[in-house]
C-alpha positions in Angstrom: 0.0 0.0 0.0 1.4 3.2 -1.2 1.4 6.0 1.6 -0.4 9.4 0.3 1.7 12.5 0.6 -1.4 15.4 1.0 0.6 18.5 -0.1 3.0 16.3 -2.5 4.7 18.3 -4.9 3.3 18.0 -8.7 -0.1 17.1 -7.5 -2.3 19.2 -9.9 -5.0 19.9 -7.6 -3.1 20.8 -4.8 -0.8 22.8 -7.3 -3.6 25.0 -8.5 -5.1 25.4 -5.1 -1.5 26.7 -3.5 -1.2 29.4 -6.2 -4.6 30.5 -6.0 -3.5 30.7 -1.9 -0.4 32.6 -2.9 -2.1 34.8 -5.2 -4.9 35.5 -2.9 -1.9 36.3 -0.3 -0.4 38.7 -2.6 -3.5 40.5 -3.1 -3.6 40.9 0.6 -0.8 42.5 1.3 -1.4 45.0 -1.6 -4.7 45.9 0.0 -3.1 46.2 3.9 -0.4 48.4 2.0 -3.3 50.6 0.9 -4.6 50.4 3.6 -1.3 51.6 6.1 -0.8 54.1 3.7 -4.2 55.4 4.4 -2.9 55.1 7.7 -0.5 57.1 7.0 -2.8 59.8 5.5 -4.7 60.1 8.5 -1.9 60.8 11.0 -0.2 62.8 9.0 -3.5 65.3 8.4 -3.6 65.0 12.2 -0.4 65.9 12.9 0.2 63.0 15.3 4.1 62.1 16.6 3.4 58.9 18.0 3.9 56.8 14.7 4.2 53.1 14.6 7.5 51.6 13.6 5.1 49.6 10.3 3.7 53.3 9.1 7.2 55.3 10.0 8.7 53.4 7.0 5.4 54.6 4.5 6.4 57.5 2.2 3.8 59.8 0.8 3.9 60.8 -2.8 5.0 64.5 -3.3 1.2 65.3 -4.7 -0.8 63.7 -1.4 2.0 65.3 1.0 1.0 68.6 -0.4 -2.6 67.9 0.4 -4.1 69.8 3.1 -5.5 67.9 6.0 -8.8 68.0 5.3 -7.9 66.9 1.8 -5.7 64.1 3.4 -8.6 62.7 5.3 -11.0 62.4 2.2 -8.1 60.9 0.0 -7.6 58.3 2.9 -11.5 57.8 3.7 -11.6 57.5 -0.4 -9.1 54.9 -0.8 -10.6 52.5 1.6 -14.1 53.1 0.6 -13.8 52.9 -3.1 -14.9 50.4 -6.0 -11.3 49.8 -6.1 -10.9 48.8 -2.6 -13.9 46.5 -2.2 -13.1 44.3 -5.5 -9.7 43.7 -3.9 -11.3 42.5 -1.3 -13.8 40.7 -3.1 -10.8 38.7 -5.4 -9.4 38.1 -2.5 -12.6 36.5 -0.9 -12.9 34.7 -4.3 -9.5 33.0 -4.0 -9.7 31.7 -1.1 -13.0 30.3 -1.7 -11.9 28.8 -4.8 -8.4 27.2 -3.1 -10.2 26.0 0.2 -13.1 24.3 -2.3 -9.9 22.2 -3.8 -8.5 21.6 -0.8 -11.5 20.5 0.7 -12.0 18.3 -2.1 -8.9 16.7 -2.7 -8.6 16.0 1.3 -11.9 14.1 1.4 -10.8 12.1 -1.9 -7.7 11.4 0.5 -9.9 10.2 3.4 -12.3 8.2 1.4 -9.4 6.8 -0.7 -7.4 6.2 2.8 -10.4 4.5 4.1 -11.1 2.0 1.1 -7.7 1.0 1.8 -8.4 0.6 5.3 -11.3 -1.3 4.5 -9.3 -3.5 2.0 -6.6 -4.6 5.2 -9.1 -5.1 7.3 -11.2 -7.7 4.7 -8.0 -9.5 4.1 -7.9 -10.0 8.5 -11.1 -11.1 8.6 -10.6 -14.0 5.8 -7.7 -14.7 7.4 -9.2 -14.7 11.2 -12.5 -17.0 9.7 -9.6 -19.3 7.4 -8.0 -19.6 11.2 -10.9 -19.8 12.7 -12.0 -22.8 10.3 -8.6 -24.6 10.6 -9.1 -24.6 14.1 -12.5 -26.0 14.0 -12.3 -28.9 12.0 -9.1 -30.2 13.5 -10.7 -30.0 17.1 -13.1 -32.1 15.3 -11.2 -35.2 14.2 -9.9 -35.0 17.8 -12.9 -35.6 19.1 -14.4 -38.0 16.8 -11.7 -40.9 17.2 -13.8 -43.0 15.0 -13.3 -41.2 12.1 -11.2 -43.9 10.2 -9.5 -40.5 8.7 -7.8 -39.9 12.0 -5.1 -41.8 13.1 -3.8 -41.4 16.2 0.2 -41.2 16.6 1.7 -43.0 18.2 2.8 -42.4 21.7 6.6 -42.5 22.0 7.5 -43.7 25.7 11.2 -43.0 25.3 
């Protein structure tokens, strides 16, 4: 019986499901960028010192660090309210949908697959325990039927 590797490389399925993952991962980080650099828009408008080390290391463009702060706030409440924004999120969503739908897939083709096998070795026990089982019985029976002119008794060495 072969043993089943779940995330073998080559496997197709769980090929295509691991870049749809990665891809869907990719987008992620795109859209938290967006989002820390709205972040960034927001605490720069309000003039705040107190910057976390993750937004320290965003640069505005030239254009939205000219912005007033007013203007700052609506370019940052706009880029995490737009139709942009929310089809990111939305592919995102898709992805992982799509890749967990594999995965789920190909895992319980594993388990039903692991369980035939399963089902297989424990068939050949059985025939084995009832073959046993059988070879027990009938020679218990010729010991106990001493007039069965099949059975011959050994005989007894006195040494």
């Amino acid at each position: 019986m072969k043993q089943r590797c779940f995330l073998r490389p080559g496997n197709p399925e769980v090929s295509e499901a691991l870049a749809q993952l990665q891809h869907a991962m990719e987008d992620s980080v795109s859209l938290m960028n967006r989002e820390y650099y709205a972040m960034r828009l927001v605490i720069d408008a309000k003039g705040d010192t107190d910057i976390p080390d993750t937004l320290k290391e965003i640069a505005l463009s030239a254009k939205d660090a000219a912005l007033s702060p007013e203007e700052k706030m609506k370019r940052a409440t706009e880029m995490v309210l737009d139709n942009e924004y929310y089809e990111q999120k939305d592919r995102i969503r898709s992805e992982m949908k799509e890749s967990l739908l594999v995965l789920e897939s190909f895992t319980r083709n594993t388990e039903y697959s692991a369980l035939n096998d399963l089902q297989n070795v424990m068939n050949i026990i059985r025939i084995i325990n009832v073959a046993s089982g059988s070879v027990r019985f009938f020679r218990r029976s010729k010991e106990s039927n001493p007039t069965d002119p099949s059975w011959k008794k050994a005989p007894m060495n006195s040494g």
